[in-house]
Structure formats: structure tokens, C-alpha cells
N, C-alpha and C positions, 0 to 999 in steps of 0.2 A: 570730725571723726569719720572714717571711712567705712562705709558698708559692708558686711558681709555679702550682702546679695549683687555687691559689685564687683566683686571677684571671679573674674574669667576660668579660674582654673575649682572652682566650686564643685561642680559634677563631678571630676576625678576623681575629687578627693573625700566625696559622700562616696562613691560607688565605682569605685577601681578596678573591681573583679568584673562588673558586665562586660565594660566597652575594653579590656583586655581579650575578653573571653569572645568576644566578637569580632576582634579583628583578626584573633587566631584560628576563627571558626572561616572569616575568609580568606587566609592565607592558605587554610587547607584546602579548601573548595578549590582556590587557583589551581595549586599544587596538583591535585588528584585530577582534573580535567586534564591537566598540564601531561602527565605522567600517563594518565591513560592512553590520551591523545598517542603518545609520544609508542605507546604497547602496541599501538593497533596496527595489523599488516593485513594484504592482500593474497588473498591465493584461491590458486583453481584443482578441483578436485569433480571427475568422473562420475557421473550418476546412472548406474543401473536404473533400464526403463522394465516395467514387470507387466505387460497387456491385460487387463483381466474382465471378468462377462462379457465376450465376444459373445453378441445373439446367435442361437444355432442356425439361423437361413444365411449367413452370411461370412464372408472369409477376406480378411485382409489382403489385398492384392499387391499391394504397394507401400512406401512411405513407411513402412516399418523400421524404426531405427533401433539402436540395441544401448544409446546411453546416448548422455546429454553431457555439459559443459556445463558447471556453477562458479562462479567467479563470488569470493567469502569474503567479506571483512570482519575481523573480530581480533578479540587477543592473541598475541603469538604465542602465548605460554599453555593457548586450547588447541596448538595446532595438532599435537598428538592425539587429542582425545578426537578429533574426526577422524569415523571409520567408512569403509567404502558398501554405504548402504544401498537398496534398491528404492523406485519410487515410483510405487505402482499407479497405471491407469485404468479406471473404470470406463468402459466404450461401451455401456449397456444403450446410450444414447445413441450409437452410430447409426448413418443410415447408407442406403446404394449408391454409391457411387463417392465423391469427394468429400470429407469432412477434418477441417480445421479442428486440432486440440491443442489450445493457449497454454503455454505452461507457464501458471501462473507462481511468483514468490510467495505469495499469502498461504497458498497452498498446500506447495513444496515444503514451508519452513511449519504448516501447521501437522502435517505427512510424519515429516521427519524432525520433528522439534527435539527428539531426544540426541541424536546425533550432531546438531547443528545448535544446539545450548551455546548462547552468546556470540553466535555471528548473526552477521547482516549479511543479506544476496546484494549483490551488485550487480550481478547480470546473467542471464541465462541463453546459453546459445545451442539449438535452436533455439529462437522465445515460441514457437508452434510446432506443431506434430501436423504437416499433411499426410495425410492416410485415406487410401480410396479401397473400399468395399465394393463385392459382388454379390450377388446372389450365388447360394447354393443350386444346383440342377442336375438332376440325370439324366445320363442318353447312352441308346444302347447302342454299339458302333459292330462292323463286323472285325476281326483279325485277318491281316496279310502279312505271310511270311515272306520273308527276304532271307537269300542267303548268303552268307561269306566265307567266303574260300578266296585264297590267292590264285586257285586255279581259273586259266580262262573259261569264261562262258560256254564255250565249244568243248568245253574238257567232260564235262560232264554232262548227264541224262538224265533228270528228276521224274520220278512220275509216283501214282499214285498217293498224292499228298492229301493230307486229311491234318483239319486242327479241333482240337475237342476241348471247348466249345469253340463252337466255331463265331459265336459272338461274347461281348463283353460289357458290362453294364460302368460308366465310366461315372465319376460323383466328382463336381470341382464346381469353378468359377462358370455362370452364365455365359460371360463373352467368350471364354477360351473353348470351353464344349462347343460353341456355332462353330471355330473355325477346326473340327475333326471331324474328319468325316471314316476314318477307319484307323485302325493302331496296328502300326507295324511290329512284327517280333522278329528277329535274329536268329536264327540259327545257322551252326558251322554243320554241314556233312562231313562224315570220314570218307575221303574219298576211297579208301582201299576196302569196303565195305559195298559190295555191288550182290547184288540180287537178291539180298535178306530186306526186311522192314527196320530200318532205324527212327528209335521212340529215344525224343528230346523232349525235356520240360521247364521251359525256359519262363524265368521271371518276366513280365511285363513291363516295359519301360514308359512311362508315363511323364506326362509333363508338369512343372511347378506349382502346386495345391490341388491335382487329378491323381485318385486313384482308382483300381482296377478294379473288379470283382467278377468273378475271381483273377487273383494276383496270378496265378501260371495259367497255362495251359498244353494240353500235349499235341505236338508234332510229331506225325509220321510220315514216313517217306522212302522210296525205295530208289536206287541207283542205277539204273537199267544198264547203265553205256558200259563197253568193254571192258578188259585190262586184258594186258598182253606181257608177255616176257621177253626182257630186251638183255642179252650177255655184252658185257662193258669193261675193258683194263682200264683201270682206276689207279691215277698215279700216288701214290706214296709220298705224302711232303710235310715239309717244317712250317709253320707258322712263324711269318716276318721274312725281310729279307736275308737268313742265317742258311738257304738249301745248300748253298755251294759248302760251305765250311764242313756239312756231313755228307757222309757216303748210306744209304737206307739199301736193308734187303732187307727183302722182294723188295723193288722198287715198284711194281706194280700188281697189283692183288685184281684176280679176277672176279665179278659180280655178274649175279644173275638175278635183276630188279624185273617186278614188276610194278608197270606204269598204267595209265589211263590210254587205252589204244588211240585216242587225238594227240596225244603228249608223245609216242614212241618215235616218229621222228624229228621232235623240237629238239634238235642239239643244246639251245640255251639252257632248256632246262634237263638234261640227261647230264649235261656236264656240273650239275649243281649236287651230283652225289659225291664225295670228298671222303678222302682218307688221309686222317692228320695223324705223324706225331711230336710228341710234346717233351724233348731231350732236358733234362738238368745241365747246371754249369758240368762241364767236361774240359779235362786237358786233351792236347791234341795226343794223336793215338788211342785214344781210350774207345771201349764200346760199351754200349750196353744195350739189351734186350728192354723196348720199351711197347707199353699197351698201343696200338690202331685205336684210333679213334673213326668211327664213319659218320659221315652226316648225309642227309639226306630230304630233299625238301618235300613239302605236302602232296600228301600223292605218291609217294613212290615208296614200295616195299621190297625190301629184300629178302629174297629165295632160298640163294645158296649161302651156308657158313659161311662168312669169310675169316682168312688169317685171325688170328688173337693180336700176335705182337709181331714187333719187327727189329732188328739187329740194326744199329748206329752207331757208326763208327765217327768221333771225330778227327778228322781231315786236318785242317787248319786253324786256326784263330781268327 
């Protein structure tokens, strides 16, 4: 007679629900690695960098970036829920001169774990922050003005200049204060302003992490050199090559400018006073009564009224 305990299919048939129950416990497990596996994608998404406790002796010179590269793996169905956070540094450690900051994963993903819920970093580009510190330093430098004008050097006669203050206390980076040794300001003269005090107060222009104190200062200055009265016919024209197609009266309008007496006999620039005008579409025969336009370059004022308008007839096509 044959054993019960010789029966290979024994266990099944005591206890069918376990080893069912377990082979569908790892069918799932395949499945679900299977199926995860199969969710999971790659993507790069921009990281706001946010500087923070910069020591007060010390000022960023360099190396300062404004966002980083994170390259994510996680599920594709969280790709929506990343939002474009920032991810700030703490540089209360910094010192003078070069200093490496690692941008570390651990970090980053311990920083920003709310927004990054179920990714993995794969990579981060830079993987370091070079950033080179200066000391802070003040130096008190004198002010020199410069002027600009289009007119030549010889045009004009400066004198009496005075700046108030006449020096300026500058606050920046160590290296970049050694190489100033004074701060230039700008100012334009009117050149048709001769023998009064002209007062300018012009912003201070300073260089990258330098500034002023004080930020303006006033310039004065007087015009010594002449001006003279020059009488000039002044031809009457159309803008573009359209003069022949009109007939213009007055075709030339007389002017009584005053120039810079170096300038009164530079033809180049006496010929640069101009009277336009500016006709609308017209059939031929037509006229009309259009405004003068005058121009007239730096420097040069006009005396006498001239004409308002001028009569245009079109000529041709």
C-alpha cells in the first residue's frame, strides 16, 4: 500500500492558498519594477541660484552665476508637479580671494525635497561654483572733468572751473580701488552760453561693485571765447532725391546765425545749418503751402526770424 507521505503533490494539496499566494506576490513584484522601470524618464530643468550671508568686508568679484543645469530621473506622470524653484547658497564661509562651492546632490535634493518629491539627480552642471572675493576699501580719489561737445577743441574757451566737492570718497573691491587714481565726470557745455557761469550736476560714473559718495557733484564753468554774427542764404530743399520734381518759394531764406568766432569761417560747418521741406503725396500741378523746417548743428544760434513756410509746387512725377 502506498504512502501518503509519498505523494509529491502533498503540500499543494494541504496548503494551496500559501504557495498560490506567493507566486502571485512575485508576479507582482516583477510586474511593478517592470512597469516602473518602464514610467521612469530623464529631463533637465533650470535652477535659480539665490547668494546669501555675503560677510560685510567682502564683495563677489567674479564667478557669480544666476542658475544651474539639473538633469532628474523620476516618474513621467511627476513631470508637471516640478516647479522652477530657487536654491539658495550660504557663502558666510567665504574667504579673499578664490573659493570653490561643490554643488552637492545630497544637498540640493535635501534644499529642495519638496519640489523634487520622487526624482533622482543625475547630474548637475556646473558640479562647482568658482567665486573669487575682494575685500571691501575706501579711497578718497580727486574729481576731473572732461568735456564733450562735437565742437573742436579750438571752438571753445573754458575757464573758471570749479567742482564741489572737489574730491570723492569711493567704497568697492581692494584690487580695483589700487588701479584709480581719480574719477573722471562728463559734462556737455552749451556752447551759445558765453560769459554767464554755467552749473551742471552730473551723476558720477563709477565702475562694477564702486560707488561714489557723494553720487553727484556740481560743476561750474564759464565760456570766455567769442561769438560772432555770420548772415547766410540758406537753400530751401526736399529730403531724398525728389528736388527736381518740385519748384520751392523762396528758394532760399536769408539767416543771421550766431557762431563760435573759431567756427565763423569753417564753411563745413556753416553749411551744416539746413532748411527742409517735408511735401505729402501730390499730383503734378498741385501746391501747397508747407512748414520750413531748420536745423542747425551745436553751436550755432539763430538771430533773425526766419520764413514760417514755403510754397511747393509739384512739377513732375
Amino acid at each position: 500500500m502506498k504512502s501518503s507521505d509519498d505523494d509529491p503533490g502533498r503540500f499543494f494539496k494541504r496548503k494551496p492558498n500559501i504557495y498560490l499566494a506567493a507566486i502571485a506576490v512575485v508576479i507582482g513584484v516583477i510586474l511593478w519594477v517592470f512597469v516602473s522601470r518602464k514610467d521612469l524618464v530623464d529631463t533637465e530643468i533650470e535652477v535659480g541660484i539665490d547668494y546669501n550671508k555675503i560677510p560685510a568686508n567682502l564683495v563677489i568679484t567674479d564667478g557669480q552665476i544666476s542658475k544651474i543645469l539639473v538633469r532628474l530621473r523620476g516618474p513621467e506622470r511627476l513631470l508637471r508637479t516640478l516647479s522652477r524653484e530657487r536654491y539658495p547658497i550660504n557663502l558666510s564661509d567665504i574667504k579673499k580671494g578664490e573659493n570653490l562651492i561643490p554643488l552637492s546632490q545630497d544637498k540640493i535634493l535635501d534644499q529642495m525635497k519638496a519640489q523634487m518629491r520622487g526624482f533622482k539627480i543625475i547630474d548637475i552642471q556646473p558640479p562647482r561654483i568658482e567665486l573669487i572675493a575682494d575685500a571691501i576699501a575706501d579711497k578718497t580719489v580727486p574729481v576731473r572733468v572732461e568735456y564733450d561737445s562735437p565742437l573742436s577743441d579750438e571752438a571753445l574757451t573754458i575757464e573758471n572751473l570749479s567742482v564741489i566737492p572737489s574730491t570723492v570718497v569711493l567704497k568697492g573691491p581692494e584690487k580695483t580701488l589700487a588701479g584709480i587714481s581719480f574719477l573722471p565726470v562728463v559734462v556737455r557745455p552749451d556752447p551759445k552760453i558765453t560769459g554767464q557761469v554755467q552749473t551742471l550736476e552730473p551723476t558720477l560714473d563709477t565702475d562694477n561693485f564702486v560707488t561714489a559718495d557723494p553720487s553727484r557733484v556740481k560743476v561750474q564753468f564759464i565760456i570766455t571765447s567769442e561769438r560772432v554774427a555770420v548772415t547766410r542764404d540758406v537753400p530751401v530743399t526736399i529730403a531724398g532725391d525728389l528736388q527736381d520734381h518740385y519748384e520751392i518759394n523762396p528758394a532760399f531764406i536769408k539767416l543771421v546765425i550766431e557762431v563760435p568766432e573759431a567756427l565763423s569761417k569753417d564753411v563745413k560747418y556753416i553749411q551744416q545749418c539746413r532748411a527742409t521741406v517735408a511735401p505729402p503725396p501730390m499730383e503734378e500741378g498741385k501746391e501747397k503751402t508747407l512748414p520750413i523746417t531748420i536745423v542747425t548743428p551745436e553751436g550755432m544760434k539763430i538771430l533773425s526770424p526766419p520764413p514760417k513756410n514755403a510754397l511747393v509746387t509739384k512739377i513732375s512725377n
